[in-house]
N, C-alpha and C positions, 0 to 999 in steps of 0.2 A: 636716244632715238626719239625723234619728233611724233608728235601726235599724227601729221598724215603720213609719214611712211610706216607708222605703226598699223592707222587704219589700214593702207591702202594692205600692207603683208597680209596681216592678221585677221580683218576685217572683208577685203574683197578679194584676194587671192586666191580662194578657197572655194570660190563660189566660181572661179575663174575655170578652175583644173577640174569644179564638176559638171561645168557646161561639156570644157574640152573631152572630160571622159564619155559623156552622156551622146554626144552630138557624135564624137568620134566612131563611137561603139556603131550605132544606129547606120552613119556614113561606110563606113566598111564592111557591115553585114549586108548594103543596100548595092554597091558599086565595085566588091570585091571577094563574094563569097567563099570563091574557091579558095581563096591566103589566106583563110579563116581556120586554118593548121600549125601544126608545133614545129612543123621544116624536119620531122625527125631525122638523127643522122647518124641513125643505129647500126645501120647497115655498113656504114663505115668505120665504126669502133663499137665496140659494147660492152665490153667489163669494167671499164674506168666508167664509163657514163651511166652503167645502173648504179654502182656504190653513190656518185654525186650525184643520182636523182632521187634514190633513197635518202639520202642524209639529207640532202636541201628539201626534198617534201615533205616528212614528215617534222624537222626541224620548222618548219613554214608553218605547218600546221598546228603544233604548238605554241609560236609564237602570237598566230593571227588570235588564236585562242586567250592569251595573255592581254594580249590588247584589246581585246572585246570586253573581259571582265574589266581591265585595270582605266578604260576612257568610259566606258557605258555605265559602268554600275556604280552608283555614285557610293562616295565615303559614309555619307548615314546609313545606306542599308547594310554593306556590310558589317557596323558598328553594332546597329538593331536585330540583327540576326547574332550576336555574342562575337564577330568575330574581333581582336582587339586590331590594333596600327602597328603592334608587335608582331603580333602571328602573319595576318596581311604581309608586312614586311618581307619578311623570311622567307615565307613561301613563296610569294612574288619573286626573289633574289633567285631563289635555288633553282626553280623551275625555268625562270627567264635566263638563269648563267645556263643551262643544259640545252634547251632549246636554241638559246643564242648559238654557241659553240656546234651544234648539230649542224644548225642552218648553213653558218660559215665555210662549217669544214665541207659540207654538202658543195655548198659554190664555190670554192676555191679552188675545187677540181674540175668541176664541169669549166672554172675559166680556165685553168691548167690545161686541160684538156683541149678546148676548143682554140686556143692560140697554140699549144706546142706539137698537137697531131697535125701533120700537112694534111692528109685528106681533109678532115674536119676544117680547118681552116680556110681552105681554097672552098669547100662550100656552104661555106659562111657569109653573110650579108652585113653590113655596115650596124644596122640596125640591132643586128646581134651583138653584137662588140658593147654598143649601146645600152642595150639593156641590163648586159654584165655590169658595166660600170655604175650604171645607178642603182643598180640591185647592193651594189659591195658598199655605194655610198649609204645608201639605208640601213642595212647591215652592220656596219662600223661604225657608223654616229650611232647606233641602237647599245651596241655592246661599250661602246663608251658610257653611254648614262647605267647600264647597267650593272658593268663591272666596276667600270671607272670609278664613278657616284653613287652608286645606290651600296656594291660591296666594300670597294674599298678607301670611297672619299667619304663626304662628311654628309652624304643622304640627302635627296629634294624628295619633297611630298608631293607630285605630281597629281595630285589630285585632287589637292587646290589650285592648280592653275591650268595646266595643258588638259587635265580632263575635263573638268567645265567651260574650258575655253570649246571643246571639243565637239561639246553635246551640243553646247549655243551655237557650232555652223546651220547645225537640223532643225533648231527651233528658231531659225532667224535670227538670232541675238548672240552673235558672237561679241565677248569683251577683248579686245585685243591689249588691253592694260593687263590680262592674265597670262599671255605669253610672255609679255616684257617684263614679268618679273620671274621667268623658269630661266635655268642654265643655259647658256650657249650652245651646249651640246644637245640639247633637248630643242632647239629651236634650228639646230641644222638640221637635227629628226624631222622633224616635221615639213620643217623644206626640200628635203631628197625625198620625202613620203610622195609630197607632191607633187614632183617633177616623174615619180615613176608615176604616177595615176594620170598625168598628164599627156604621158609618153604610152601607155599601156596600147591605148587603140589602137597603133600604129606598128605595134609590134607583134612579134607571136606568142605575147601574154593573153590574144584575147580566146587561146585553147583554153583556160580554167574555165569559161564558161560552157564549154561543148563537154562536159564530164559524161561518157555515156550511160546514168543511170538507169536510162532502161532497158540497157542489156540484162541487169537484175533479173527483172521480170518479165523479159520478152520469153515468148513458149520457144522451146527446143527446137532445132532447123532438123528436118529428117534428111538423110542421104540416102538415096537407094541404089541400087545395081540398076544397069540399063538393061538389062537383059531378066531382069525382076520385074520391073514392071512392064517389058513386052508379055509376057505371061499373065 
């Protein structure tokens, strides 16, 4: 791999898919409000689709979790806080093999689903199709490094290369000589990450951000009788 297709991947690529995320987001809340929905298509099937929404979110949820620790928190502090590159390890493996398999099995139905029910399918949009696919491509190149490599191949410490490669997109200084020395499989990771982050604006991914937390908190709606409050 040559120095400038290394920089151009590794180096500008990055900065590429968070323009496209950033500007996309902003362009669709601005030009398109009302598509700013998950398309639900509950009404047309719903006991295959909560098991695969159950097992892909929280699956999701413990993945994005795993990735937070294992790209953000660099290898000395866990080291300085007692934890060893053994324990780290193991934990990392077992937790990332259970979440991985959640997720998967989560999305493999919602795609089962949404391609073999004809209703779901006829109200389905291109876009959808789309997102499945990149979703499974992340997904897959993921449980490859993690089962593949980290269980049952010969182990990459990812945290000397794709995690500081990682941190230096935010602080300006990405090395793109630390990608070029991870796995193949770790470097499709990162390339389908991007291509969904790229794609997300565009899709009906941008419902994670409309979570309605303040239903939490919102005060109780009263219902009255109409003939209660004429009196």
């Amino acid at each position: 791999m040559n120095e400038e297709f290394k920089m151009l991947v590794w180096g500008a690529l990055p900065y590429a898919v968070i323009a496209v995320f950033v500007v996309g987001h902003v362009w669709r809340y601005r030009t398109a409000q009302y598509s700013w929905t998950t398309r639900s298509s509950q009404l047309l099937e719903r006991k295959t689709l909560m098991v695969g929404v159950l097992l892909f979110h929280f699956g999701m949820l413990a993945v994005v979790g795993g990735h937070i620790g294992g790209l953000l928190i660099p290898k000395d502090l866990t080291g300085s806080l007692g934890i060893t590159e053994h324990m780290y390890h193991n934990v990392a493996v077992a937790m990332g093999t259970l979440a991985g398999v959640t997720m998967t099995a989560g999305l493999v139905i919602l795609a089962l689903r949404r391609s073999g029910n004809e209703r779901v399918r006829k109200a389905s949009q291109t876009a959808d199709f789309v997102v499945i696919v990149a979703l499974l491509a992340v997904v897959v190149t993921g449980m490859i490094n993690t089962i593949g490599i980290q269980l049952l191949g010969d182990s990459h410490d990812y945290r000397e290369t794709v995690s500081p490669w990682f941190r230096g997109i935010f602080l300006l200084q990405p090395d793109p000589e630390l990608m070029a020395e991870a796995p193949w499989s770790f470097k499709l990771h990162a390339l389908a990450a991007m291509g969904l982050f790229a794609l997300w604006p565009f899709t009906r991914l941008v419902h994670a951000w409309s979570v309605p937390l303040t239903f939490i908190v919102r005060p109780p709606i009263v219902f009255r009788r109409r003939d209660s409050v004429a009196r």
